[in-house]
C-alpha positions in Angstrom: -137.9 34.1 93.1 -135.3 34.6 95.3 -135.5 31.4 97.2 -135.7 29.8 93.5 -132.4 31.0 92.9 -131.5 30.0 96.4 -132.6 26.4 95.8 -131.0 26.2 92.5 -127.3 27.5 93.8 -127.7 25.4 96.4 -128.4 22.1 94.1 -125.9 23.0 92.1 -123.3 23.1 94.9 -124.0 20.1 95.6 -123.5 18.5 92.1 -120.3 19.8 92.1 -119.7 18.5 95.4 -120.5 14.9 94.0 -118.9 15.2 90.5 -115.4 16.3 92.7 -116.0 13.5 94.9 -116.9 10.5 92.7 -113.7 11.8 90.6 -111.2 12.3 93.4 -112.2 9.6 96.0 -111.5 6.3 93.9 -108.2 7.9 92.5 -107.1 9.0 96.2 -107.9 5.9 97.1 -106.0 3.5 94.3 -102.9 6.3 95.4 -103.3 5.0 98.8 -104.0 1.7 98.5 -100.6 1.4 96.0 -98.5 2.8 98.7 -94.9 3.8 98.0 -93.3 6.3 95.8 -97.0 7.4 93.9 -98.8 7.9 97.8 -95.5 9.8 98.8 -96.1 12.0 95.8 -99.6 12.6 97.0 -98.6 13.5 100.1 -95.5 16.2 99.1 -98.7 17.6 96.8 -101.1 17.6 99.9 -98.7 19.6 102.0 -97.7 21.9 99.4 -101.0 22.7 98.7 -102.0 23.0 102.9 -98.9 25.4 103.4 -99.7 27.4 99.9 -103.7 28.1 101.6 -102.4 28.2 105.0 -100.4 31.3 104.2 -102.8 33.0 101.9 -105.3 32.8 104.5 -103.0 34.5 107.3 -101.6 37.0 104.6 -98.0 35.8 103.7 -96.9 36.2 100.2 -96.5 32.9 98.5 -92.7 35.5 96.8 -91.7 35.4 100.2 -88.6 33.6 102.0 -90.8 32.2 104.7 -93.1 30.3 101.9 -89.9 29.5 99.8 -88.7 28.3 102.4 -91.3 26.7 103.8 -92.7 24.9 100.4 -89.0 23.4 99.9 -89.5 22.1 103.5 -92.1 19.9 102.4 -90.3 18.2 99.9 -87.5 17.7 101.8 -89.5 16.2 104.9 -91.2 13.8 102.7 -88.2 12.9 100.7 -86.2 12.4 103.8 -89.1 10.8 105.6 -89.7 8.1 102.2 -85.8 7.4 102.5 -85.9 6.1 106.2 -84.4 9.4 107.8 -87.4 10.1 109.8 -85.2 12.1 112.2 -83.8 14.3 110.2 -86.8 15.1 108.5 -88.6 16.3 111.7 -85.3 18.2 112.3 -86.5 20.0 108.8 -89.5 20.9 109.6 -88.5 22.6 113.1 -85.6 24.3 111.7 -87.9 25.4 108.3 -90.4 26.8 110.7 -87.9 28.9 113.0 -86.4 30.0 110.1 -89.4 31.5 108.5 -90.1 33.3 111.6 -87.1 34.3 111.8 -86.7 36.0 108.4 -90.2 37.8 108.7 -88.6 39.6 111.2 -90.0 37.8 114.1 -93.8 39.3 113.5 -96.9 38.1 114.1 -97.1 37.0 110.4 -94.4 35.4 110.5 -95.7 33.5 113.5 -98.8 32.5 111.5 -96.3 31.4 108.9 -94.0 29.4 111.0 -97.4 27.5 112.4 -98.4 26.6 109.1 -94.6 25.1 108.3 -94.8 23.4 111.7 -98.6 22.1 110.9 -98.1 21.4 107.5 -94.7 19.1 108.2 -96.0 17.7 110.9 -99.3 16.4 108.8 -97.0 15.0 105.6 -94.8 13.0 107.9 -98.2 11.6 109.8 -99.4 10.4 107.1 -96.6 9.0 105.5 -96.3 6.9 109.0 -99.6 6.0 109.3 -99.5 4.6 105.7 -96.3 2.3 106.6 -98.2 0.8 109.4 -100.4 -1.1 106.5 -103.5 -0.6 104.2 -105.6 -2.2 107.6 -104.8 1.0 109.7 -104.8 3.4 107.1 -108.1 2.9 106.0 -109.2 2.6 109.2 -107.9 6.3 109.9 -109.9 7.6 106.6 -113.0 5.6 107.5 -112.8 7.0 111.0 -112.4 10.3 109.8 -114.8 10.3 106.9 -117.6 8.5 108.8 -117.5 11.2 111.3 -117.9 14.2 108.6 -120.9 12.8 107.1 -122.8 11.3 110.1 -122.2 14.7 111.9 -123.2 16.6 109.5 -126.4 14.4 108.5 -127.1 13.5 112.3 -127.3 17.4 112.7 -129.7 18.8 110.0 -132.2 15.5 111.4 -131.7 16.8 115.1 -130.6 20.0 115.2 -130.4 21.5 119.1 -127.8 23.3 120.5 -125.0 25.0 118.7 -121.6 23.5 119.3 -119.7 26.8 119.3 -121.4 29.7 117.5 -118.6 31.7 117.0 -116.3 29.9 115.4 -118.6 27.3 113.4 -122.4 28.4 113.6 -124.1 25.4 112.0 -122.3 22.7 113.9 -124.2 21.0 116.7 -123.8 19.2 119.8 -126.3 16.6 118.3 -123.8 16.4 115.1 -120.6 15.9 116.8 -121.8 13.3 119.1 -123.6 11.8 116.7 -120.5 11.3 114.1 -118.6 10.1 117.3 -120.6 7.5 118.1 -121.4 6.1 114.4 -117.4 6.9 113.6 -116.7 4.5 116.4 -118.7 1.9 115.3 -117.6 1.9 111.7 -113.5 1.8 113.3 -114.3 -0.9 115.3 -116.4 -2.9 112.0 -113.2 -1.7 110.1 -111.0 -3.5 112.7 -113.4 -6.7 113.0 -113.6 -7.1 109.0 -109.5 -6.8 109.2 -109.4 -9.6 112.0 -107.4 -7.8 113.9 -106.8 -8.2 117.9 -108.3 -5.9 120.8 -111.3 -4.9 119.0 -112.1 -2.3 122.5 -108.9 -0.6 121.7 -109.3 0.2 118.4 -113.1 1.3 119.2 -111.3 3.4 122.0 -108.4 4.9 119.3 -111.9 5.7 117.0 -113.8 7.8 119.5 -110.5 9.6 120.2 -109.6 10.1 116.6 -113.1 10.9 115.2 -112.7 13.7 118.6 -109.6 14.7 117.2 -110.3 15.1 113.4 -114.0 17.2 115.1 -111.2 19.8 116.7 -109.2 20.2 113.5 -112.3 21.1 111.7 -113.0 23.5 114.2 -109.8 24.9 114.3 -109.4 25.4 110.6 -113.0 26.9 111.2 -111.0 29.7 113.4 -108.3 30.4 111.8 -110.7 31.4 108.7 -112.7 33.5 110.8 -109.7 35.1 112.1 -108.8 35.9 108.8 -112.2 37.1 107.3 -112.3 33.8 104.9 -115.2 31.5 104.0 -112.9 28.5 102.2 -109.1 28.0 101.9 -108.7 28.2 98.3 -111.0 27.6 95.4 -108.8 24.4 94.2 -111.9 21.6 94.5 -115.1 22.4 92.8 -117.9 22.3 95.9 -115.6 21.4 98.3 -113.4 24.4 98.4 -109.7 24.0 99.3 -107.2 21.4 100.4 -107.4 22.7 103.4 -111.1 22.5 104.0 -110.8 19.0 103.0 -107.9 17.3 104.9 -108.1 19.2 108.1 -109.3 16.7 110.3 -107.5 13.7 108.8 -104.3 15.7 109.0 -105.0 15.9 112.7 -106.3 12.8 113.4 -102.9 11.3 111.5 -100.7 13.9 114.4 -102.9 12.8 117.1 -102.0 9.1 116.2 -98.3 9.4 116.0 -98.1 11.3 118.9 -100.0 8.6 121.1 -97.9 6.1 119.6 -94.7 8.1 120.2 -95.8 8.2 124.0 -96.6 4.9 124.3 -93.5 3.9 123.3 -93.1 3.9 119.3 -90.3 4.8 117.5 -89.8 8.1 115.3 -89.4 5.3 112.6 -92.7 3.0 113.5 -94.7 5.3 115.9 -98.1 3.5 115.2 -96.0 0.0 116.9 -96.7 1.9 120.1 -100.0 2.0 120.0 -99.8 -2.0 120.0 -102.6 -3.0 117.9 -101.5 -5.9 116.1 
């Protein structure tokens, strides 16, 4: 009877999960693939919403200064970012950050809550850069990173083996991760062939290191929970859970990109030109 009603909640979840998804993909999608003002939008509401979980999670009340001001932080790194001042809106983001450390007295809250300004900023303006570098590299970002949830998950239930690190994430595999590296790498380099574009090995090479990327942000989301005694960010998405349990890995993926192309000599206002793939 009991594994009845196992199997039932369990099919059930996963209905949700596919009603949520087959509602939210396309219109994500049609946001991103519009560009502009609507996928700038998106983006203040995807950071809003990251900050608003990150800080119920670690225990910060969302009355607070640090989350005021850390939730008008958002806006204004987006809105600065959209109107070409992508200087001064990383220059928000630090100063939002220090400052909600600063009034939470300095504790180790308000250390968890200055994180999750730094994170959160750092993810909105990401994405906002990876989307001005053209519909070609930003789907080949969400492809990367999408390709790598599902094959790692599906290439661990038909494998299984040994645990990838039991303490933080105990059904994740070694089998799993590998396996959504490998088949995330082949779908960013078939993204990059169907696009035409140039260097086909590096973009295979920026896939493996993305799809490793977008692995460790779904682990470290995956700690932070545990160190907080919490099984999903928020309750916001029907079957999926939060924002947060959502967007984890692309958000990190999108930092990892910038921040390659920032060292290979990008701009702060075209960091993905330094990665020189066109």
């Amino acid at each position: 009877m009991a594994q009845s009603e196992n199997t039932s909640k369990k099919l059930s979840d996963l209905g949700l999960r596919l009603l949520s998804a087959v509602i939210l993909g396309p219109l994500v999608l049609l946001i991103t693939y519009y560009g502009g003002a609507p996928y700038a939008l998106l983006v203040v509401v995807a950071a809003v919403l990251f900050l608003w979980e990150w800080l119920s999670i670690t225990g910060t009340s969302q009355l607070s200064a640090p989350s005021v001001i850390g939730h008008g932080a958002m806006v204004a790194v987006v809105v600065l970012d959209y109107s070409g001042l992508p200087e001064a809106a990383l220059a928000v983001v630090v100063l939002a950050a220090l400052a909600a450390y600063a009034f939470s007295g300095f504790s180790r809250a308000g250390r968890w809550s200055a994180i999750g300004v730094l994170f959160s900023g750092l993810s909105a303006f990401a994405l906002l850069a990876v989307r001005e570098e053209g519909l070609l590299f930003t789907f080949f970002v969400l492809l990367v990173v999408w390709a790598t949830d599902i094959f790692a998950y599906f290439t661990g239930r038909a494998i299984g083996g040994p645990k990838l690190w039991t303490r933080v994430s105990p059904k994740k595999t070694w089998s799993g991760a590998i396996g959504g590296l490998l088949l995330a790498t082949v779908c960013g380099a078939g993204v990059a062939y169907a696009g035409e574009a140039d260097s086909l090995w590096l973009w295979a090479l920026l896939a493996a290191g993305l799809s490793i990327v977008s692995q460790g942000g779904d682990l470290m989301e995956s700690a932070v929970k545990r160190r907080f005694s919490v099984k999903d960010s928020s309750r916001l998405i029907p079957g999926h859970g939060g924002i947060m349990d959502r967007i984890d890995g692309l958000v990190t993926a999108a930092i990892f990109a910038v921040l390659i192309g920032l060292i290979s000599g990008g701009s702060l206002a075209d960091p993905i030109a330094g990665l020189g793939l066109n």
